[in-house]
N, C-alpha and C positions, 0 to 999 in steps of 0.2 A: 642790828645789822641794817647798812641802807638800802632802798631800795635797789639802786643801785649794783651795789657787790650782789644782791641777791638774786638780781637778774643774771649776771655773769656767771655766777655757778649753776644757775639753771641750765645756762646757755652752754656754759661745758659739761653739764649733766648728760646734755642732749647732743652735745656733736659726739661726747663717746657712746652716746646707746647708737646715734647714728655709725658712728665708726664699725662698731661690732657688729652692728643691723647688717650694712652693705659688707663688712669683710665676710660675715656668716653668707651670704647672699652669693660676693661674690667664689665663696669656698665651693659651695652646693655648686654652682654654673661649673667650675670650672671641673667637683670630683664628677659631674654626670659625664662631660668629655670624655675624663679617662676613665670609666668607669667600666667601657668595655677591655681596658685594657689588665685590667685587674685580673689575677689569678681563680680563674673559676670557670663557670659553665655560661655562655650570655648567648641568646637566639630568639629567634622565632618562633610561635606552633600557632600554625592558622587554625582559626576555631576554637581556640585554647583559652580564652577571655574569661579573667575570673577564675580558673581554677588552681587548683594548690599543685604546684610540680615539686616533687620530694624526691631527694640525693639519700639513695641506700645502699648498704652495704652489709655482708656476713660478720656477724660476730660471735665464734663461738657455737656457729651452724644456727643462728639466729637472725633475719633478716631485720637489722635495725636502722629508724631513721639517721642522716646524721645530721641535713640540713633541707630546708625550706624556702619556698617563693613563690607569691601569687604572681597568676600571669597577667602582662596588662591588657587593656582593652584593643591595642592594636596588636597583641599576640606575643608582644615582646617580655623578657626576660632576663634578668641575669640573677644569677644563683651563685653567690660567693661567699661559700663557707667560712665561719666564725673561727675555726680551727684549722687547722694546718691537715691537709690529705696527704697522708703517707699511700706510696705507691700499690695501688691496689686494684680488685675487679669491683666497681660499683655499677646501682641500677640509677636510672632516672627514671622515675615512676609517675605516669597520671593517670590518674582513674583508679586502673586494676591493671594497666599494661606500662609495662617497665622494656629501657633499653640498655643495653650493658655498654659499660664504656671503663676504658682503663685509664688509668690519668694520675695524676698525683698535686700539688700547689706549686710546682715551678709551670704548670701549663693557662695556655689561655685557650679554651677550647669553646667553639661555636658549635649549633646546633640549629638546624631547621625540619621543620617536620608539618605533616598535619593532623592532627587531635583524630578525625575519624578515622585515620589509618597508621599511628603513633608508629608502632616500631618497623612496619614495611616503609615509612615514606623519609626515616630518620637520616640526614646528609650531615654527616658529623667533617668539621675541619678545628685545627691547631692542635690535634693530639691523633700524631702517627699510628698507636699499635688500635685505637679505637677507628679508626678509621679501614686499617688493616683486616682486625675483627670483623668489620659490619660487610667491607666488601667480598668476607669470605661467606656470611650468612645468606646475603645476598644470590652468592651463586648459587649456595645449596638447598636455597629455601623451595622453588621449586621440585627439587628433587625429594625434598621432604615429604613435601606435600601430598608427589604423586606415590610416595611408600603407605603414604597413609590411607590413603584409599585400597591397597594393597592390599594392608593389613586388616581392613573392614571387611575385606571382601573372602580372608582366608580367616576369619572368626565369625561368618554370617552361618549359623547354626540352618538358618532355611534352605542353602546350597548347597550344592551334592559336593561329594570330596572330590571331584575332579576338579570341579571348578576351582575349590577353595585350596587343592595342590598348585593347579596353573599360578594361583595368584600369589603364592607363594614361593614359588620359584622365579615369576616375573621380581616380586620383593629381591630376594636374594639376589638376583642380579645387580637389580639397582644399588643396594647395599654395597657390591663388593665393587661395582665402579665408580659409588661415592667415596668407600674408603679407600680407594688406591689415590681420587682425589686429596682427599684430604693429609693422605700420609708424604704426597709427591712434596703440600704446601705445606705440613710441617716442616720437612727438613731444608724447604727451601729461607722458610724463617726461623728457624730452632733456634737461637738466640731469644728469640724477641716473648716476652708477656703472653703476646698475643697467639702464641701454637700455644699455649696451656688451654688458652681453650676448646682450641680445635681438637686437640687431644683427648675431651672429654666426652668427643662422637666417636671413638675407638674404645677396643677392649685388650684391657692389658693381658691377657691369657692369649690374644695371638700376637698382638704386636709389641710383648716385653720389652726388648731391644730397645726402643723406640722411646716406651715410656721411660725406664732410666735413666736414658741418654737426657731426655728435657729435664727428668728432676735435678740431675747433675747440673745442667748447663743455667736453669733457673734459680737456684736455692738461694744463692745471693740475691739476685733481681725482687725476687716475689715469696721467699720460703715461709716469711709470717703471716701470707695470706690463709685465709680457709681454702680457697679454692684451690692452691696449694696442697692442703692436710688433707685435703677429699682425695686429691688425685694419687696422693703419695699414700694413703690408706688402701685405696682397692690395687694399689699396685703390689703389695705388699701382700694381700690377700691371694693377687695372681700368684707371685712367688711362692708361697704357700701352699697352696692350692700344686706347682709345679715341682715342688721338694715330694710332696705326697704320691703325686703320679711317678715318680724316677725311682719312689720306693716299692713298687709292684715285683712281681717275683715273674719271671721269664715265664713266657707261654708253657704250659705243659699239652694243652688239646687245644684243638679249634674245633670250630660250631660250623657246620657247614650245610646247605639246604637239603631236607630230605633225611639228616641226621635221626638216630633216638635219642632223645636228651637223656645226661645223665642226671641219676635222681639226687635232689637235695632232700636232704633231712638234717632243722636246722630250730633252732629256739626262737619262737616268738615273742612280742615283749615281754608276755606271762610269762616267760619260763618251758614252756610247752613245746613239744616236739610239734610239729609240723611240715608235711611230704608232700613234694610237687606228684608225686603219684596217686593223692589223693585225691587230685582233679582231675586225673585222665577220664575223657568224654566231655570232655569242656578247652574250646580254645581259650588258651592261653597266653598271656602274657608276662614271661620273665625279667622284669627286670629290675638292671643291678644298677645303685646308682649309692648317694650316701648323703647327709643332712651337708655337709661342710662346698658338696659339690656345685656350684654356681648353675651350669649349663643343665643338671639334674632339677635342679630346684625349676628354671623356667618350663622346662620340659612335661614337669607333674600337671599342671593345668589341660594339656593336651590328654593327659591319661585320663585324669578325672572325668573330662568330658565324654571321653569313649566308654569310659566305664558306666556311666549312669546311661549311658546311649543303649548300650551293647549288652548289658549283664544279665539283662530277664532273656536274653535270647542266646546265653550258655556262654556268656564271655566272664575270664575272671582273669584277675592279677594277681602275681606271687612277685610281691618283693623282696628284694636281697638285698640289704644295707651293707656296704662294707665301712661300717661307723665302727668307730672303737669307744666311744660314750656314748652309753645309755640312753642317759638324761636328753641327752641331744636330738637322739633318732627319735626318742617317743615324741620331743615336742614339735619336731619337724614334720610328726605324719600328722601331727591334731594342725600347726599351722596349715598345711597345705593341703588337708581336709581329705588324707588316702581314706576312705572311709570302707576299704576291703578288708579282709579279713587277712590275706597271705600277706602277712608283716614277718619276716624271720630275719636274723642274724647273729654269728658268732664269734660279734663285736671282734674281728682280728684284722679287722682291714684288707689291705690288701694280702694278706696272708689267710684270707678265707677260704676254706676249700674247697667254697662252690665258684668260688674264682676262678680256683687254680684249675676246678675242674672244666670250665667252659672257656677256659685261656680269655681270659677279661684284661685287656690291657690297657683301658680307658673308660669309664664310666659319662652321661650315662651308657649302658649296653642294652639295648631291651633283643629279647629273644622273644618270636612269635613262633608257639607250639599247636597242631592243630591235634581232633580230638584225640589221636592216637597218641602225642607227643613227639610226631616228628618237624623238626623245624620247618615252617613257611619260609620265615624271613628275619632278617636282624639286622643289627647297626640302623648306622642312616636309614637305610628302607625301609625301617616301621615308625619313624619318629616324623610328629607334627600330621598332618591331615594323612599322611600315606597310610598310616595305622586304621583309621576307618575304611578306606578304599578296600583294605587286608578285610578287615574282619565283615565288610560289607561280602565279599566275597567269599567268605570260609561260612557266614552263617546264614548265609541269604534272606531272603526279603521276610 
């Protein structure tokens, strides 16, 4: 070969490496352009430099990665999943704080924030129901906030029950004029992804209606989400829960203040008779509630407390299960740790005839008996901090 031709092949060796060189070259130039236009998450997070922001999502009640991006040195980001996003509830995660965003791979969705105040300073654009979501968190983040100090203040074991009633009835307030917020913006977006969430700061045992109506109007939209299956599970729970209560047998007596209670005599888990008459000289506490009961189940913590508070100073518990399993009531009282002795029931549900006999038409019911056995107080009025205020007063200092 002469030198010649062998230079020429060189030389077109080299205009194609150059060819490819600059066409790679100009390739890179021109995807970084579009690059924010591409199907994903692309932004900012000041202070964020260097670290890993992770796209996650529920699978299976599992919080799984599904994709990844280091942030760069001037804070920027794009995060454009390898895989196709079917429409769903995901997190965008740094550190240990995550923000939810709904989205799917037809969006192109921005993001800016800053790293020491991640999910308060998050301003999300190009995906409407995520933007929707964040402006509602927004409103109620406050209000949350100020529940929560509420709540610190009506579980501070060092404060007198007056205090820790106030602060629970200030709770409660706040509660029910968040939820009446929340339930105005559900139905003003009830279509959208986005009231699923909002739906999950409600409880489907008072607002049914409500729930149904979004599982209906979503199931297409969102139905193979988790967050979906969660909501669609304790609604279904609620339903259940309100097939049980419609199955109660009409009042036969009422409990009225100053009453004599009538006596139960009723099986404990042993098998063993056991008589609320066997505690007269001791206030009392009846109450009727059941393993399967949701609002019973929160309730027990408040008992417990009073009971270990209260018991060396003549206070004691007689519970009435209206459970129709067994298995269920005994595991119920070792979970939530009834550690009294007055366990009875005769497994008939609401057809129990210590039901029937104190006309129980909702659970939980507690009855407060003082040492004679005639009734203090009941329902509402003995539950959560009020019940100590009772027995601060019936057994004095």
């Amino acid at each position: 070969m002469s030198l010649h031709k062998e230079n020429n092949m060189k030389y077109t060796a080299l205009l194609a490496f150059l060819f490819i060189a600059f066409g790679t070259c100009a390739q890179k130039v021109n995807s970084k352009k579009k690059i924010d236009l591409l199907p994903g998450v692309h932004g900012q997070i000041i202070g964020g430099a260097g670290s890993k922001l992770y796209l996650v999502k529920s699978v299976n009640r599992v919080q799984t990665k599904i994709d990844s991006v280091q942030i760069q040195a001037d804070g920027s980001f794009h995060l454009i999943p390898e895989k196709s996003l079917n429409l769903d509830y995901y997190n965008l995660v740094l550190g240990e704080v995550g923000v939810m965003l709904i989205t799917d791979s037809t969006e192109v969705v921005g993001l800016t924030a800053d790293a020491s105040a991640f999910r308060i300073t998050a301003v999300w654009t190009g995906s409407q129901q995520t933007h929707m979501m964040q402006t509602l968190i927004n409103e109620l983040d406050p209000i949350v906030n100020e529940q929560q100090s509420f709540i610190q203040i009506a579980n501070d074991p060092n404060l007198s029950a007056e205090e820790r009633m106030d602060a629970k009835t200030k709770y409660n307030a706040s509660a029910a004029s968040a939820g009446n917020h929340l339930k105005e913006w559900i139905k003003m977006y009830e279509a959208h992804p986005a009231a699923l969430v909002a739906l999950m700061s409600l409880q489907p045992s008072t607002d049914l209606a409500l729930f149904r109506n979004e599982l209906a109007l979503l199931n297409d939209k969102v139905g193979n989400t988790d967050l979906y299956a969660l909501v669609k599970t304790e609604t279904e729970k609620a339903e259940k829960a309100l097939k049980q209560s419609t199955q109660q047998p009409p009042q036969s007596s009422a409990v009225s203040k100053g009453m004599q209670t009538p006596e139960i005599s009723l099986p404990n888990p042993e098998g063993n008779i056991m008589k609320l008459s066997d505690l007269k000289g001791k206030v009392v506490l009846i109450d009727f509630w059941a393993s399967w009961c949701g609002p019973c189940r929160k309730e027990n913590p408040n008992v417990v407390k009073a009971y270990e508070k209260y018991s060396a100073r003549g206070f004691e518990v007689f519970s009435v299960s209206l459970d129709t399993d067994r298995g269920r009531w005994i595991q119920s009282i070792e979970q939530d740790k009834l550690t009294w002795s007055g366990h009875v029931s005769d497994l008939k549900g609401w057809s129990s005839t210590a039901a029937s006999d104190y006309g129980v038409r909702s659970i939980p019911f507690p009855v407060l008996i003082d040492q004679e056995g005639k009734v203090v107080a009941f329902g509402g009025d003995v539950r959560g901090p009020a019940l100590e205020i009772l027995l601060e007063q019936l057994l004095g200092k």
